[in-house]
Structures are given as C-alpha cells and as structure tokens.
C-alpha positions as CSV (number, residue, x, y, z in Angstrom):
1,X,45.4,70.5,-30.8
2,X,42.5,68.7,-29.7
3,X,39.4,70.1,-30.7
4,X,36.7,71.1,-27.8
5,X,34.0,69.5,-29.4
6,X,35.8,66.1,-29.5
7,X,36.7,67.3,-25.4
8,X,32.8,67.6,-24.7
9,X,32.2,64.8,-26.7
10,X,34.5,62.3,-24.6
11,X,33.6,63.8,-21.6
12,X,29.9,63.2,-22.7
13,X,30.8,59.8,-23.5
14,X,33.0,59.0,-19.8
15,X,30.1,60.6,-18.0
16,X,27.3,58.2,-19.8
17,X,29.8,55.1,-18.4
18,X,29.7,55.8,-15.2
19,X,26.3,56.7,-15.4
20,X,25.3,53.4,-16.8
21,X,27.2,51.4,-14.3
22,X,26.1,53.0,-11.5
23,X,22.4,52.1,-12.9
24,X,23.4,49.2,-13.7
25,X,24.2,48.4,-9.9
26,X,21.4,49.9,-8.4
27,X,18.9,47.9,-10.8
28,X,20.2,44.3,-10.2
29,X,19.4,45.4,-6.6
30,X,16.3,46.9,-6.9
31,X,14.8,44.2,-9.4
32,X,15.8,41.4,-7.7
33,X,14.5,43.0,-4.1
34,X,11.0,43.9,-6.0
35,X,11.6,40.2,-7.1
36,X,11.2,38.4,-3.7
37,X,8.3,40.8,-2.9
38,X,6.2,39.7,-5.9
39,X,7.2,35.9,-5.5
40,X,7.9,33.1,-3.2
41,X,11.4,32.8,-2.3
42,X,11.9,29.6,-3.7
43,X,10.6,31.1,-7.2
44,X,13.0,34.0,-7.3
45,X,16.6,32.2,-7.3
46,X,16.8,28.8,-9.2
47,X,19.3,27.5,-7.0
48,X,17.2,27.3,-4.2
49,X,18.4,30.6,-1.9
50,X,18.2,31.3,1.9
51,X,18.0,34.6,2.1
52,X,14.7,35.9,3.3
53,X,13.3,38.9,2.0
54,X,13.9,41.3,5.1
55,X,17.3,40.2,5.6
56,X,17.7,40.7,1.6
57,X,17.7,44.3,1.7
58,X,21.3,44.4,2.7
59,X,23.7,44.0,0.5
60,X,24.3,40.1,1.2
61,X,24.8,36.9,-0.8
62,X,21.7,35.9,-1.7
63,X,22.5,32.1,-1.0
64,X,24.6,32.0,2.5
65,X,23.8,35.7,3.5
66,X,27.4,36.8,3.9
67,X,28.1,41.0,3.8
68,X,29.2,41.7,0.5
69,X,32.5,44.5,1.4
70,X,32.3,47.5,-0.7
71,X,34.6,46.4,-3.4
72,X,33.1,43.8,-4.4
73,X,29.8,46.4,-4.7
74,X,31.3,48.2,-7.9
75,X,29.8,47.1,-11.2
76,X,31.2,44.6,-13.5
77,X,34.7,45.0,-11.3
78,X,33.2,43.6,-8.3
79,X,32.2,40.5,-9.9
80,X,35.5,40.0,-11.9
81,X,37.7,40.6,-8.6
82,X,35.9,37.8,-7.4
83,X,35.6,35.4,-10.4
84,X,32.0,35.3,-10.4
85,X,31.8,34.2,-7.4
86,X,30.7,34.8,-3.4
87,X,33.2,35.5,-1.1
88,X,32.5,33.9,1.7
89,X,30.2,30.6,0.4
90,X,32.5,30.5,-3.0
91,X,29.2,29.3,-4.4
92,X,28.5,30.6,-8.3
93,X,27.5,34.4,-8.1
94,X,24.7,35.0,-11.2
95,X,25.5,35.8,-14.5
96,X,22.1,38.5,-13.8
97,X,24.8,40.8,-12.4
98,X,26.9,41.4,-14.6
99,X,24.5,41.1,-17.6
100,X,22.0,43.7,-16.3
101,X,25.2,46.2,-15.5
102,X,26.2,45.4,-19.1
103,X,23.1,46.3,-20.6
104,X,22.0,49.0,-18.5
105,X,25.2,50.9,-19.6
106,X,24.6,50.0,-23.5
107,X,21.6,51.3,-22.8
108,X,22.5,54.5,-21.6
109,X,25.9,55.0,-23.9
110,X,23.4,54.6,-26.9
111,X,21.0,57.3,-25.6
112,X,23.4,59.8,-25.1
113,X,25.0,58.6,-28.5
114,X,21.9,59.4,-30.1
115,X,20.1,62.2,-28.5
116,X,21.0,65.6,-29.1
117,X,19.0,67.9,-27.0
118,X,19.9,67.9,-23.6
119,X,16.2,67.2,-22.0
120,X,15.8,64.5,-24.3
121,X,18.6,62.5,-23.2
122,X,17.5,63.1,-19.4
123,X,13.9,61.9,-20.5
124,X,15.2,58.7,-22.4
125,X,17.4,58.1,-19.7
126,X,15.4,58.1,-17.3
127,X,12.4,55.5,-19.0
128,X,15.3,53.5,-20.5
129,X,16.0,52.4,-16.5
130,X,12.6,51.8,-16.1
131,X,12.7,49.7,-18.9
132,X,15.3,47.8,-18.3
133,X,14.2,47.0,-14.5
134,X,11.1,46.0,-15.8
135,X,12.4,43.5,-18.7
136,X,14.0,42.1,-15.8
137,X,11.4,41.2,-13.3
138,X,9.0,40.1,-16.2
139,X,11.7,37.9,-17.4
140,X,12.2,36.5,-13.4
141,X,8.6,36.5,-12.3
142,X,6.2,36.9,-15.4
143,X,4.7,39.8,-13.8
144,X,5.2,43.7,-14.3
145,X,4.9,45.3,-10.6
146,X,2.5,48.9,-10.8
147,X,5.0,50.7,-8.8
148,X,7.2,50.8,-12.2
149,X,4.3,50.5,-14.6
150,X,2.1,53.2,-13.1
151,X,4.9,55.4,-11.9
152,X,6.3,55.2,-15.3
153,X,3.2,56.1,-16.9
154,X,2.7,59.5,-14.5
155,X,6.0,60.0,-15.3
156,X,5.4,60.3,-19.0
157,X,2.3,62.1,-18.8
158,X,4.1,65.0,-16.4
159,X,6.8,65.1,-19.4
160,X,4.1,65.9,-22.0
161,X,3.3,69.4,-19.9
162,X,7.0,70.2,-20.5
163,X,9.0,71.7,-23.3
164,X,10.8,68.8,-23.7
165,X,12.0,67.7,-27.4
166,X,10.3,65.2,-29.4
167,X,7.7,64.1,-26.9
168,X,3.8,64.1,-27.4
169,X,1.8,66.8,-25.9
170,X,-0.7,66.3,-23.5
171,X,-3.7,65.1,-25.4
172,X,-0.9,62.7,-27.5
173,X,0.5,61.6,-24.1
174,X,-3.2,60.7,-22.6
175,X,-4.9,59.6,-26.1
176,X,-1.4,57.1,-26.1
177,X,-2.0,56.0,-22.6
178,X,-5.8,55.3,-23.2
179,X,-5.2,53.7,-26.4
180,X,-2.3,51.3,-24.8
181,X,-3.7,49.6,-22.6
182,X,-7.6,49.7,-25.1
183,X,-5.2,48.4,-27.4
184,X,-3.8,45.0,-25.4
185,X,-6.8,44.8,-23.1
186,X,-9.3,44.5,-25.8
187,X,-7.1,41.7,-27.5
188,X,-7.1,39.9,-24.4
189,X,-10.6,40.2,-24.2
190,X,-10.7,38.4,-27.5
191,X,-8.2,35.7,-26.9
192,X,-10.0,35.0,-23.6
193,X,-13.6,34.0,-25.6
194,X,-11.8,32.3,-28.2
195,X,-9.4,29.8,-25.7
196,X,-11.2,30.4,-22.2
197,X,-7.9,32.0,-20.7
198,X,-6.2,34.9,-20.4
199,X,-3.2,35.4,-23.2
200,X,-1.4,38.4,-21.2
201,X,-1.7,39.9,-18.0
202,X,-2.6,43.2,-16.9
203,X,0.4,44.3,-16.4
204,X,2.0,44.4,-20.1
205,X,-1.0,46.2,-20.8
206,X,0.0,48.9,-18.1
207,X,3.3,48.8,-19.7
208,X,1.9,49.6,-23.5
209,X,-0.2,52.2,-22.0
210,X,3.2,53.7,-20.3
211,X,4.4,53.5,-23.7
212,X,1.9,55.5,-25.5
213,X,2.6,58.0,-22.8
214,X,5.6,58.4,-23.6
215,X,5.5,57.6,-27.4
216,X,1.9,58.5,-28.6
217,X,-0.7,57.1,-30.0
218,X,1.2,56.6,-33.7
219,X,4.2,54.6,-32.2
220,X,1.8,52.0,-30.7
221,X,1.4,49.7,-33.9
222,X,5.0,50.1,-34.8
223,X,5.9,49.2,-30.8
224,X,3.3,46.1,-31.1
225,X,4.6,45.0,-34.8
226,X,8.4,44.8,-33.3
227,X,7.4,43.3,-29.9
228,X,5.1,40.3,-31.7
229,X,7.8,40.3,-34.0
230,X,11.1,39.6,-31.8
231,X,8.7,37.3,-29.5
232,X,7.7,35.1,-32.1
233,X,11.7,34.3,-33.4
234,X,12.4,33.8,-29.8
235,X,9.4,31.2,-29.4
236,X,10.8,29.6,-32.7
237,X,14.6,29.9,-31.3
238,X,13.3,28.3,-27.9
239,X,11.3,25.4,-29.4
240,X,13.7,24.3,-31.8
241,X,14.3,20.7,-32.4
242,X,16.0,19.8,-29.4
243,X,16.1,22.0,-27.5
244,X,13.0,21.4,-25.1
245,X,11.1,25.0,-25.1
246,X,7.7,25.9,-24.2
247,X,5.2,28.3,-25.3
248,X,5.3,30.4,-22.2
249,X,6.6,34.0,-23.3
250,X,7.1,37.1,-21.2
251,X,5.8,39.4,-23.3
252,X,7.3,42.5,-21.4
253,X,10.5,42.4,-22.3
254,X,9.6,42.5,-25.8
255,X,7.6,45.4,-25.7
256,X,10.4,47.2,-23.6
257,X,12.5,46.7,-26.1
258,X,10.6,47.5,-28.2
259,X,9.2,50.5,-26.8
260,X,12.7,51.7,-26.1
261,X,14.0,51.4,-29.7
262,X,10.7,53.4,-31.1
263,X,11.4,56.4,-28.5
264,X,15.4,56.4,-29.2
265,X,15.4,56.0,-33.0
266,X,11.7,57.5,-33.6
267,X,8.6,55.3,-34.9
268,X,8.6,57.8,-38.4
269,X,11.6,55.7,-40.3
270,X,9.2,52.4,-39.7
271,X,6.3,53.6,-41.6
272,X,9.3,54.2,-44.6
C-alpha cells in the first residue's frame, strides 16, 4: 500500500509541473511583449520580424503575424506538435520558447523540491518568476525594466512584515535594499572615474537592491561573489580562441541566478 506521504508528495510534485509550464508560457509572452516596449523592433527579434508592437499583444507569429490556434499555445507540446516551427509562414519558431518553458519549470520543481514550509515555497515561487523574466529581457535587451525591478523589490519588503519562514524582517529587508543598490551604485561610481563610462546600469543595481530585500544584507557578498564569479567563466567561455566573443556581459542574469540560488539553498553554507 502506497504510503500517503509518497501520495502528497507526487501530487506536490504533478502540481509544481503544471505550475511551471503554465509560467513558463505566460513569461515567454510577457518578456518578449515588455521586450518590444523597451527596444526598437528591429532589436528585439534577430531575424528581422514584422510584427509591430500593438498588433504583438495577440498571440501571433512574431515574423508573418498569423493566429497562433490554441494548441499550439500549450507549453513545450505546442512547439513539438509543430516541429519548432510556425504554422502558417513554416518559418523557424525560436528556441526562446521552449527554453524559457524549460527552465521556468526547473525552476519551480526545484523550489518546491526544496522548501518545506508552505509560505516559503509561495514566496520563492513567486521571485523565482520574476527572476527568470528578468534574466530574460537583460539577456534580449541589456536592460532590466522597473516595473519588475521595483515591483519586485515592494514585493519583498511587504514579505518581511509577514510571518513568512526564513525571510529578513523589516529592518533586514530595507537595510538589504539600501545596501544593494549602495553596494553596485557606488562601484559604478568608481569604475566611471577610473574609465570615463559607466560599467553597469541602473537597473542591475535595482535588481541587487530587490535582492537584499528579499535576502538581507548578509547574502549580498555571497550573491555578488557567485554573480562576478559565473560572469567571468562565461566571458572566458565566450572569448575563447575562435570563437569571436566580446566583452559585453549582461550582468543580470548572473545576479538572478545568483540571487535565486542564495534564497533557495540559503547564503549560511557559503560562508562554510
């Protein structure tokens, strides 16, 4: 006989699935709506859409404009049914869709994996979709739009008021905040006299201030040390020999991921 915590825990598990996909839907949406708001068209799709941005918020193909039915809505089976690509134009449908579906479910399967208390999971849930849209406009448009940043960051400091496990109180949430973006802002500052240009823009400083929100003021070096840290390898990965790279990072993802991995797994084990 099957055991009713093993019941509750596949239930749990089935539940997290469809709560990722359905995330995971809605995100490559929104982000790539908020995308065509922050940028020129031409900047938003590589392949060179024609779509405008009004017409955009239906659910179209982003290249010819053609309905997209129903079916081919539904995460990750959507795209399969149709190969990866449109129905109508049979042009190449972006591997964006699929990968941000992926991940947003991985996402939230590993939260609910990891989180016992029930407000907790909500919480992490909850920032971990923020993250994720966030990592993906940065990644599109090298900017981080306030409506996520500073809605984020309210979000967090209404969370520290709240009995909800593991999270800073309300002078930890607002010290965190404060020190964030003191933290990014002031190394700008420095980078600025030393090279005559900015280094990072205002809006991965919002995020890092979100973060201590969320986190506090003791995550912040550990979230700094692992976003500096996965950016570099991925500068060195990029400007391999061969490989034609740049300098040019966007730093947000890396401190989402970052951010996401100190408030899932805790910042304490780090200092170890």
């Amino acid at each position: 006989m099957i055991a009713a915590d093993t019941i509750h825990y596949c239930i749990g598990l089935s539940a997290s699935l469809v709560l990722g996909l359905v995330s995971g839907s809605f995100l490559t949406m929104l982000t790539h709506r908020i995308a065509l708001r922050l940028l020129p068209l031409w900047q938003t799709e590589s392949n060179g859409p024609t779509t405008t941005p009004e017409r955009a918020w239906r659910s179209c193909c982003p290249r010819c404009g053609g309905v997209i039915p129903w079916y081919r809505n539904l995460p990750l089976v959507g795209w399969a049914i149709g190969l990866g690509r449109c129905s109508v134009c049979r042009q190449q449908v972006s591997l964006r869709y699929p990968v941000i579906e992926s991940v947003t479910t991985l996402v939230v399967m590993v939260v609910w994996a990891t989180q016992a208390d029930p407000w907790r999971t909500a919480a992490l849930t909850l920032v971990s979709l923020w993250l994720v849209a966030l990592s993906v406009i940065d990644a599109e448009t090298r900017l981080l739009p306030d409506s996520l940043t500073l809605s984020g960051l309210w979000i967090g400091l209404l969370l520290s008021v709240m009995p909800v496990a593991s999270m800073p109180g309300p002078s930890g949430a607002i010290i965190g905040a404060a020190a964030g973006y003191a933290l990014l802002a002031g190394l700008n500052c420095a980078y600025r006299l030393v090279r005559g240009h900015d280094g990072l823009g205002g809006g991965d400083c919002k995020l890092l201030a979100m973060l201590g929100a969320w986190a506090g003021p003791a995550a912040l070096p550990v979230v700094l040390l692992l976003a500096a840290g996965g950016g570099c390898l991925w500068l060195l990965v990029r400007r391999w020999p061969g490989t034609g790279g740049d300098n040019h990072l966007a730093f947000g993802p890396w401190l989402a991921l970052a951010g996401w991995i100190t408030l899932v797994w805790g910042h304490e084990r780090f200092y170890l």
